[in-house]
C-alpha positions in Angstrom: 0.0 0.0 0.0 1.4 3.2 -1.0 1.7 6.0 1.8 1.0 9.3 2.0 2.9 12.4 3.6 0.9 14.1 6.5 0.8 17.3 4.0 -0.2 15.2 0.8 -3.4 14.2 3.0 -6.9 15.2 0.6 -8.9 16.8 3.4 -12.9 16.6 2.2 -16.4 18.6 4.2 -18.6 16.3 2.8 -20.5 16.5 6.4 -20.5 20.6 6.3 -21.4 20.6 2.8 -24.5 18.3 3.2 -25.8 20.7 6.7 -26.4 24.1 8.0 -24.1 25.4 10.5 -23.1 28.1 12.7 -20.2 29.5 10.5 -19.4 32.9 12.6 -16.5 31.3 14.2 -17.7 32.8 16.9 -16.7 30.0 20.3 -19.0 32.4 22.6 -21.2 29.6 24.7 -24.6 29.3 23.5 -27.6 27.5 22.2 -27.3 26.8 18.0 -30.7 25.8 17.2 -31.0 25.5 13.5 -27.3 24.3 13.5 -26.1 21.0 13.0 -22.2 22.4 13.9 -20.2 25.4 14.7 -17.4 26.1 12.2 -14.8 26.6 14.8 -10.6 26.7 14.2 -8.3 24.6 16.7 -7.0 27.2 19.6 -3.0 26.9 19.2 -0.8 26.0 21.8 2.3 27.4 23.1 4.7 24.3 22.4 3.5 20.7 20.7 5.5 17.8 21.0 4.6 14.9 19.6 4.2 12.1 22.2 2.8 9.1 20.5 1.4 7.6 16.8 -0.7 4.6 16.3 0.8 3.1 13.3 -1.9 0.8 12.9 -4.5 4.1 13.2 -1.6 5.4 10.3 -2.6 2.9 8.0 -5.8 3.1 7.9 -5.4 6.5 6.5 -2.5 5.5 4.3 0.1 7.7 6.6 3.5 6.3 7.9 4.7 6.8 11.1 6.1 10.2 10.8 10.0 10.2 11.0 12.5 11.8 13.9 12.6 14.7 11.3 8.9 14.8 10.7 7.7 14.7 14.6 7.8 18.3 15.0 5.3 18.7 12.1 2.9 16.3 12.9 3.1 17.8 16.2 1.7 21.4 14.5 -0.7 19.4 12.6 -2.7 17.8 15.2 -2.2 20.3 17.9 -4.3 22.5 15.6 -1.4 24.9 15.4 -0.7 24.4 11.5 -4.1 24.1 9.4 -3.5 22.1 6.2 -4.9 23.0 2.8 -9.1 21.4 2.4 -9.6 21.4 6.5 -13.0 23.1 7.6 -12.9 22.5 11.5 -16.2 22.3 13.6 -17.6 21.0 16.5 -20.9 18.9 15.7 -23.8 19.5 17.8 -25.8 16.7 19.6 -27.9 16.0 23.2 -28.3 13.6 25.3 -29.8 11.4 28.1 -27.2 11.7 31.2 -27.3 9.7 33.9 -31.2 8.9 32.7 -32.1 12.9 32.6 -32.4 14.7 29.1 -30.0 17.2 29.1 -30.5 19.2 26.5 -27.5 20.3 23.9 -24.5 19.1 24.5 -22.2 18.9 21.6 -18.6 19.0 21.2 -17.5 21.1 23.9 -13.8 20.1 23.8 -13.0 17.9 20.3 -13.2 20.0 17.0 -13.5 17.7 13.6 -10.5 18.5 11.0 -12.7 17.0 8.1 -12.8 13.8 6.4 -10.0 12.0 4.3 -10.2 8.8 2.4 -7.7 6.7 3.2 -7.1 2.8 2.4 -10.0 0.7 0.5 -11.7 4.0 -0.2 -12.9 4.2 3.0 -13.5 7.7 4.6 -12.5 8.4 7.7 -13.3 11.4 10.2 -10.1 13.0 12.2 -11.0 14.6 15.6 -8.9 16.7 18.2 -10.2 15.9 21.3 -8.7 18.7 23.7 -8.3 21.4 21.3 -9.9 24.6 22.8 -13.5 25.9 23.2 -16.3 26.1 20.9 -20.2 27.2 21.4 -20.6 23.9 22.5 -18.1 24.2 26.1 -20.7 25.2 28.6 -18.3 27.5 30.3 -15.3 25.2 30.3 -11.9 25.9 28.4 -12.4 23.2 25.4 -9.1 21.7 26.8 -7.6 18.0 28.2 -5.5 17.2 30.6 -2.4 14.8 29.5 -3.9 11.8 32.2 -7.3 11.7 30.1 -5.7 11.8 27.0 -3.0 9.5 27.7 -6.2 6.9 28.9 -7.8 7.8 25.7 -4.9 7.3 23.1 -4.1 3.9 24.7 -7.4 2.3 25.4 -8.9 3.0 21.9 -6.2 0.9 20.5 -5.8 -1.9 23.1 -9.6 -2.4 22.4 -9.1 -2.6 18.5 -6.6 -5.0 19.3 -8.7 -7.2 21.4 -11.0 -7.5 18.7 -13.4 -4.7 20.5 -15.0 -2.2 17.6 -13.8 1.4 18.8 -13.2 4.3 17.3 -9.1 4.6 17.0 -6.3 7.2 18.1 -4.1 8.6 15.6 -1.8 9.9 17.8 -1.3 12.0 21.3 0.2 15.9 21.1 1.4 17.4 24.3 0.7 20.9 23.9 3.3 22.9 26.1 0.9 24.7 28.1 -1.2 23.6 32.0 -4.2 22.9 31.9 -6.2 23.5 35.6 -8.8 20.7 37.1 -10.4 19.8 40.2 -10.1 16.1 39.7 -12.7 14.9 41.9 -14.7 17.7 42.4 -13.5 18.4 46.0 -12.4 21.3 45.7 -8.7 21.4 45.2 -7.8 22.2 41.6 -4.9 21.9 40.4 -2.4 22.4 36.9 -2.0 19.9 34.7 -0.1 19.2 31.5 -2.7 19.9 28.7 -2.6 17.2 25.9 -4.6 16.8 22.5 -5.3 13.3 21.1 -6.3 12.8 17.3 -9.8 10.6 17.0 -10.5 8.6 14.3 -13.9 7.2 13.0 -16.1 6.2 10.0 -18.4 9.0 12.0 -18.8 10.5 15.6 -22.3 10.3 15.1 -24.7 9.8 18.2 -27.7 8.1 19.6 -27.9 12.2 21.1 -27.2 13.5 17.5 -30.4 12.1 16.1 -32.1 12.8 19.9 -31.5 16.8 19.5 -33.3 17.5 16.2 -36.1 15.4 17.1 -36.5 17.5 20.4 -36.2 20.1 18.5 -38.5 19.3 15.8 -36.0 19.8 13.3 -37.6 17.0 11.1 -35.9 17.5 7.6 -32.4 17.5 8.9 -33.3 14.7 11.4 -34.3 13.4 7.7 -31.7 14.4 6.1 -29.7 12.6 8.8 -30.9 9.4 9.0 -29.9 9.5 4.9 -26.5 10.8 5.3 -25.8 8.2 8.0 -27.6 5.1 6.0 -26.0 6.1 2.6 -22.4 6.2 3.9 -22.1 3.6 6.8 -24.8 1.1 5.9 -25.0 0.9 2.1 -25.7 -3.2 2.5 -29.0 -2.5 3.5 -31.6 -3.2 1.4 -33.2 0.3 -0.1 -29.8 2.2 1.1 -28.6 2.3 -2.9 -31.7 5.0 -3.5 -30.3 7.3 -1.0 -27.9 8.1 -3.4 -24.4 9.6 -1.7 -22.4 13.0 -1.4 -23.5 15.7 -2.8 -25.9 13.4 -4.9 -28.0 12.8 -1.4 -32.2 12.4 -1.4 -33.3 12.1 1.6 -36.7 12.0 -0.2 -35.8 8.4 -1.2 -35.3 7.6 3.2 -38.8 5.1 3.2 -40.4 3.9 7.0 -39.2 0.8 5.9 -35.5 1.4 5.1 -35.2 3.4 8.8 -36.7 0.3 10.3 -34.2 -1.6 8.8 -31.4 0.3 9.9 -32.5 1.3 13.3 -32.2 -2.9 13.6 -28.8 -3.3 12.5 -27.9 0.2 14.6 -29.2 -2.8 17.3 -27.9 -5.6 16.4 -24.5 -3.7 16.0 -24.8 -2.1 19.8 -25.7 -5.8 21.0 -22.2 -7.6 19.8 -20.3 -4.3 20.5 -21.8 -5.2 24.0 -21.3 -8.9 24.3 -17.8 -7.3 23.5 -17.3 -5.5 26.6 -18.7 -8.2 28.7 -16.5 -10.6 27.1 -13.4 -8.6 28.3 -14.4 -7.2 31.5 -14.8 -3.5 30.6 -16.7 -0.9 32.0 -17.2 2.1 30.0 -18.6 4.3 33.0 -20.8 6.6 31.8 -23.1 5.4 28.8 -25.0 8.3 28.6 -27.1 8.6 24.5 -24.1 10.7 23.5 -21.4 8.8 24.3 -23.3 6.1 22.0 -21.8 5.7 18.6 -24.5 5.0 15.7 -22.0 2.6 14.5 -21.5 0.6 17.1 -18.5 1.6 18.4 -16.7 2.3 21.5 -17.1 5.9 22.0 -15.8 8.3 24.6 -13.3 7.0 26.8 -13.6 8.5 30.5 -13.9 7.0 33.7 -13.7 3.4 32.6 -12.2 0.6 33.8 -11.6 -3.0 33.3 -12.6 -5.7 36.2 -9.8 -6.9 38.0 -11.9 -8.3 40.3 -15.6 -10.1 38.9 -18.1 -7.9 40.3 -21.4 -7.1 38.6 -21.3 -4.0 40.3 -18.2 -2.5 40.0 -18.2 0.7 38.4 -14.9 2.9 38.1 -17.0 6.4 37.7 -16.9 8.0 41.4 -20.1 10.1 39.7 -21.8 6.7 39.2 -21.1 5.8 42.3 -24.3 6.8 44.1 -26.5 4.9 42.3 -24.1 2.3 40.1 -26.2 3.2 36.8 -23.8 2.3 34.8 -21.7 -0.7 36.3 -20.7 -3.7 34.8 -24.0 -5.9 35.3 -26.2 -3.0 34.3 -24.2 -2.6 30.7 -26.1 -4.6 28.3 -29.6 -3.4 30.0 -28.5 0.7 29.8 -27.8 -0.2 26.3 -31.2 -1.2 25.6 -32.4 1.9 27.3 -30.3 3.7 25.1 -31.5 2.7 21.9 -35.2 3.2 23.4 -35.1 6.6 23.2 -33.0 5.9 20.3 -36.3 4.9 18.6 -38.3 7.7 20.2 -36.2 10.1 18.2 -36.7 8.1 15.2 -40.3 8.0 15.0 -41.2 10.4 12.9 -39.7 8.7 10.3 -41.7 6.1 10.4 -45.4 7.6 10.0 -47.6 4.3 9.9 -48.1 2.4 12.7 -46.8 -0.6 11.4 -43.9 0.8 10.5 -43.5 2.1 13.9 -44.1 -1.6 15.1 -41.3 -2.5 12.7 -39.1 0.0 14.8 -40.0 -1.5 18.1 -38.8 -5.1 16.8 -35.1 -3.7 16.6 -35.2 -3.5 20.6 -36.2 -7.5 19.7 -33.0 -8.2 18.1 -30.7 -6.4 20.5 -31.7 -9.2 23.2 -31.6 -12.0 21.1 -28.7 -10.4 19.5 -26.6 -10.0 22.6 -27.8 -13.5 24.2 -26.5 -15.0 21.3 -23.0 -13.2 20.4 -22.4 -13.1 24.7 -23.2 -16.9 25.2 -21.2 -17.7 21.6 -18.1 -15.7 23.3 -18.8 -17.6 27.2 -18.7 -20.8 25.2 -15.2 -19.5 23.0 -14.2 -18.6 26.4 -14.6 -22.0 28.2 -13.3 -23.4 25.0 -16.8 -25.4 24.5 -17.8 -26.0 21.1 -21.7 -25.6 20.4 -23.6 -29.4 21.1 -25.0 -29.0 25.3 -27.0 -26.4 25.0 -29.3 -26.7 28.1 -26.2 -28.1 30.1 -23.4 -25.4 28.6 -25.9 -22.6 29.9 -25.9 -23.7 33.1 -22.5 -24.4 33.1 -22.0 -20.3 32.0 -24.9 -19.2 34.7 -23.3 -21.0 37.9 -19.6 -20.2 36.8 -20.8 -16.2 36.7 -22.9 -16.6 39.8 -19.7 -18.3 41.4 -16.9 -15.8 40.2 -17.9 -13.2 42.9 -18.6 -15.0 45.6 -14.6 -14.8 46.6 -12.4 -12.1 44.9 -11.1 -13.4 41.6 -9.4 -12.0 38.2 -11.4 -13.4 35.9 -8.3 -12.3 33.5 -6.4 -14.7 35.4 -9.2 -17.1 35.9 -9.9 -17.8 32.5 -6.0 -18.2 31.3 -5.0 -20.5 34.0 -8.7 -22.5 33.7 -7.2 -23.2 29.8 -4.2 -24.6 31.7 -6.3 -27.2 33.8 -5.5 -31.5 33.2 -8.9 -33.7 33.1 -10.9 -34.5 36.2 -9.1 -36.6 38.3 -10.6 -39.7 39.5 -8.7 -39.5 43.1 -10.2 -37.4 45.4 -6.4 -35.9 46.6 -5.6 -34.8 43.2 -7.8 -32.4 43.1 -6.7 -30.0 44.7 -4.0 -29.6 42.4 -6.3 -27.8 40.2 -7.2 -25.4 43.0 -3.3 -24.7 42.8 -3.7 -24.1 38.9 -6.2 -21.7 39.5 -4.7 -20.0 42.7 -3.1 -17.1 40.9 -6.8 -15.7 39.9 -7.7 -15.1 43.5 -6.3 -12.4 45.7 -6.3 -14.8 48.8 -6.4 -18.5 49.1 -10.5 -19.4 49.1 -12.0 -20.6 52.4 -12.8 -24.4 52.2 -17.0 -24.0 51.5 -16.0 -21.2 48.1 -13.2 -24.1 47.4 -15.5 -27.1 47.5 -18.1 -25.0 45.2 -15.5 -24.7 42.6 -14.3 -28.5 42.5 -18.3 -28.8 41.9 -18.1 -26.8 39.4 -15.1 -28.5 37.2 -16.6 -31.9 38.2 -19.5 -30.8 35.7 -17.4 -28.8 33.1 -14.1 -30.4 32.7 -15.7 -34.1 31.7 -17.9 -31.6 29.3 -15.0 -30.2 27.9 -12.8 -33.5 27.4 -15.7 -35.4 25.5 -16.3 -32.8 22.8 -14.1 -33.3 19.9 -10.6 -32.5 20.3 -11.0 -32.7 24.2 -8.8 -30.5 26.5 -6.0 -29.8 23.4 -8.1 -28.4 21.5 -10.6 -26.3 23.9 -7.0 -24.7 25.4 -6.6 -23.7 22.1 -10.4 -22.0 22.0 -9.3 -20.4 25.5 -6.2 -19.2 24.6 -7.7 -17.3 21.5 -11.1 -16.2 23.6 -9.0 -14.7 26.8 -6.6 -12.2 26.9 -3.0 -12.7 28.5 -2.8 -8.7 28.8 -5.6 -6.3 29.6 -4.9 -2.3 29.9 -5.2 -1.8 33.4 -5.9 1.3 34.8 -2.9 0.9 37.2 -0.4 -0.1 34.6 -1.8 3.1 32.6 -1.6 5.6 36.1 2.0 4.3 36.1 2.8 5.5 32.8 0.0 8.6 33.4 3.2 9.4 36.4 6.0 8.4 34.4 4.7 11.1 31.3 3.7 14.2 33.9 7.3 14.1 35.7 9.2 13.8 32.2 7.4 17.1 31.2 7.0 19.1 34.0 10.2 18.7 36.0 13.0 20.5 35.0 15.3 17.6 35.1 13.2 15.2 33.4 13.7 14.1 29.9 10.1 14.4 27.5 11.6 11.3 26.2 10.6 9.4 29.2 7.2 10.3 28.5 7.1 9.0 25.2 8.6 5.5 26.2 6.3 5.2 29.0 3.2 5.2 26.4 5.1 3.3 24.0 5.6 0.3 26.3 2.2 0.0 26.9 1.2 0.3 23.3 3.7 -2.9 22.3 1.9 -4.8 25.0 -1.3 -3.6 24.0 -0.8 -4.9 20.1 -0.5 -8.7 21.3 -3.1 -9.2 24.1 -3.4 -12.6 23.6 -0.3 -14.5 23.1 2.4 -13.6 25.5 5.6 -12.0 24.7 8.8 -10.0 25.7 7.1 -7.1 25.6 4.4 -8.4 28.7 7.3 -8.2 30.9 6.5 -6.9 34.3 3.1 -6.0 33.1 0.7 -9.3 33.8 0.5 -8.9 37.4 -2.7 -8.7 39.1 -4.0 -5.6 40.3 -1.3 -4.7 43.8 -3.3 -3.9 46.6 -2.0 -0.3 46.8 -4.0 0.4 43.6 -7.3 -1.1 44.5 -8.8 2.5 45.5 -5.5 4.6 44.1 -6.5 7.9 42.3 -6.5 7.1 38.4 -6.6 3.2 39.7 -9.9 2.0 41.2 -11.2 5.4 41.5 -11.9 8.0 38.7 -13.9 11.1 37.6 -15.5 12.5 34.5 -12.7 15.3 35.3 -10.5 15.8 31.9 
């Protein structure tokens, strides 16, 4: 595949072409009715450096890492400090349900859109700053982000790609030079920060809250027009999408009750395996509010989430979710549902017959039949069961997940060393041998009653396992595949978070420090499922002195 140079990149506005906008350039705070962006440039900063680059992110856009000698430019570019030839910047407008409460608009705040480019395959790709300065859309705040978020952002949304999690990507991270202040857990003691900016990439940032705020406010043709754009670029398999036309060539005339049916279902059926996903890995996102729901079925917005290094349905890494645990790890797939809901409520008027509107109200339908079947598909990969029990293997799936919390265990670690596990012994003192295989997924030896519950358990699922075809060989093959060595933890990533802030803020610390820090974690990140030299040091369960460490267990919407 033939690369590009950053300033060779075609830059297109196919998505301010196609819809009115604000274009005073004005970033004054304020309601945009009417508007589907603000036109707004990229605030520069005092002194970018570049920090980190995706390659894989590169690729998709056709772009090599830049070069020692070409760091300092990329650094301009996606800063926002050096605008390239075909870039229209703008913040997109959208709403939302937060925390279950409409909340009116919302809209890019802090992450201004460069414009599109088409990069490999033809596809076209949307490049965001996240961090880059204020627009209408701020609500009083200074449009910027902190180098901890950002650092969290850049890695996580390519450690998911790599575990096989749909995400939107990260280009690459920009330190811009300049502090940023925050109160990190709104308590009152704020602070500076090193400011960052990381470049977003996605086939859209579209919203379940995009659609959501022209329907509140009756703005029917573009909520239309909308629905078209979205169909005729990102679903073209659907039947009826071809009429749509695309680009400039766009009717949203040709949008039918039928065809918005059919996408609002695969919008579901998408959002169901993205996730059976999650659940699959142990992720939390933290605070799945409508607009941090991609359209496309992607992991959007990464905050306050975490990852389960202990299995507890209830865990949930947002200190503003703490209250009321909306949003932990249990509750995912059920939020999600009540996401797309209201998803559908905006959608309605699209589909004027009530039959059609009944057609809409069977996509909620496939999401849980969706999900039941991509999460139990993914248990099955992860206990290395091929398909054949049905009634048994669910049972086997229920009481393992009902068992998992009843004494602390990593399921990371769990599922790994439960791959490693011989047949079931037909002495009674060998057993406890496979306690000792799994002892490294629990933070303290199990009392004798949590013991004897697992040795019930592998009495039922190890003679399952062995009789399928294959037997244990080839099911610690499944296993090895399904569960990942390496996870992104938050402590490793506070580590490096430490590691990057002293390297550019003391005077005697070297920026390059900062950039290895991330770079370690990347190279892990890249092979989470097949252990290598570059897991060294990093596959340790969570150490207790992180369990409720700032940036660790405990974390903030604050970025």
């Amino acid at each position: 595949m033939a690369h590009v140079q950053l300033a060779e990149l075609q830059w297109e506005d196919l998505f301010v072409r196609t819809f009115p906008g604000d274009d005073s350039g004005r970033v004054a705070s304020r309601q945009l009715p009417g508007a589907c962006y603000a036109r707004v440039a990229p605030t520069p900063v005092a002194a970018p450096r570049l920090l980190a680059w995706s390659r894989e992110a590169g690729e998709l856009l056709r772009l090599a890492p830049p070069t020692a000698d070409d760091a300092a430019v990329a650094a301009e570019i996606f800063s926002g400090n050096r605008p390239l030839p075909g870039m229209k910047p703008y913040a997109a407008a959208y709403g939302g349900h937060q925390f279950g409460t409409w909340a009116g608009q919302l809209g890019d705040g802090r992450a201004i859109t460069l414009g599109e480019v088409v990069g490999a395959k033809d596809a076209r790709w949307e490049l965001q700053l996240k961090g880059a300065g204020p627009t209408p859309y701020s609500r009083r705040s200074d449009g910027r982000a902190v180098l901890r978020s950002s650092i969290r952002e850049f890695l996580c949304s390519e450690a998911m790609a790599h575990l096989g999690v749909p995400t939107t990507r990260a280009l690459c991270l920009v330190a811009t030079g300049e502090p940023v202040t925050r109160d990190m857990f709104y308590d009152g003691r704020p602070r500076d920060e090193p400011g960052a900016i990381v470049c977003r990439v996605a086939p859209s940032f579209a919203r379940f809250g995009t659609f959501e705020l022209l329907a509140f406010r009756q703005e029917l043709a573009e909520l239309r027009r909308l629905a078209a754009y979205v169909i005729a670029g990102h679903f073209p398999e659907l039947d009826g999408a071809g009429a749509l036309g695309a680009g400039d060539a766009l009717d949203a005339a040709a949008l039918t009750p039928g065809l918005v049916a059919r996408w609002y279902a695969e919008v579901c059926r998408r959002t169901a395996v993205l996730l059976a996903h999650w659940m699959r890995v142990g992720f939390v996102h933290g605070v799945m509010n409508t607009d941090n729901m991609s359209i496309l079925g992607l992991t959007l917005d990464y905050g306050p989430y975490g990852w389960l290094d202990s299995f507890d349905p209830d865990f949930t890494p947002n200190t503003s979710d703490a209250a009321t645990g909306r949003y932990r790890f249990g509750m995912q797939p059920g939020i999600a549902q009540w996401n797309l809901a209201h998803l559908a409520r905006a959608l309605t008027s699209l589909c004027g017959e009530r039959a059609e509107q009944e057609a809409l109200a069977l996509g909620l339908d496939l999401y849980r039949t969706t999900f039941e079947q991509s999460y139990g598909g993914m248990m099955l990969a992860k206990l290395g069961l091929a398909a054949g029990e049905p009634g048994e293997d669910e049972r086997l799936i229920n009481d393992l997940l009902a068992l998992l919390p009843q004494h602390e265990t990593d399921p990371t670690w769990f599922y790994r060393r439960l791959a490693a596990l011989p047949g079931w012994p037909a002495e009674g003192p060998a057993r406890a041998a496979l306690l000792e295989t799994l002892a490294p997924a629990w933070s303290a030896p199990p009392p004798a009653a949590h013991a004897d519950r697992v040795l019930a358990w592998l009495a039922r699922y190890l003679p399952r396992r062995d009789r399928q075809p294959g037997g244990a060989a080839e099911a610690a093959r499944r296993m090895r595949a399904a569960n990942p060595i390496f996870l992104l933890r938050n402590y490793l990533v506070q580590q490096a978070i430490v590691r990057a802030e002293r390297a550019l803020t003391d005077p005697a610390g070297d920026p390059r420090d900062a950039t290895d820090a991330i770079a370690a974690l990347l190279a892990a990140a890249r092979a989470p499922y097949v252990e290598g030299p570059e897991h060294a040091g990093l596959l340790e369960r969570r150490p207790d002195w992180a369990r409720d460490a700032p940036g660790c267990g405990a974390l903030s919407c604050s970025s």
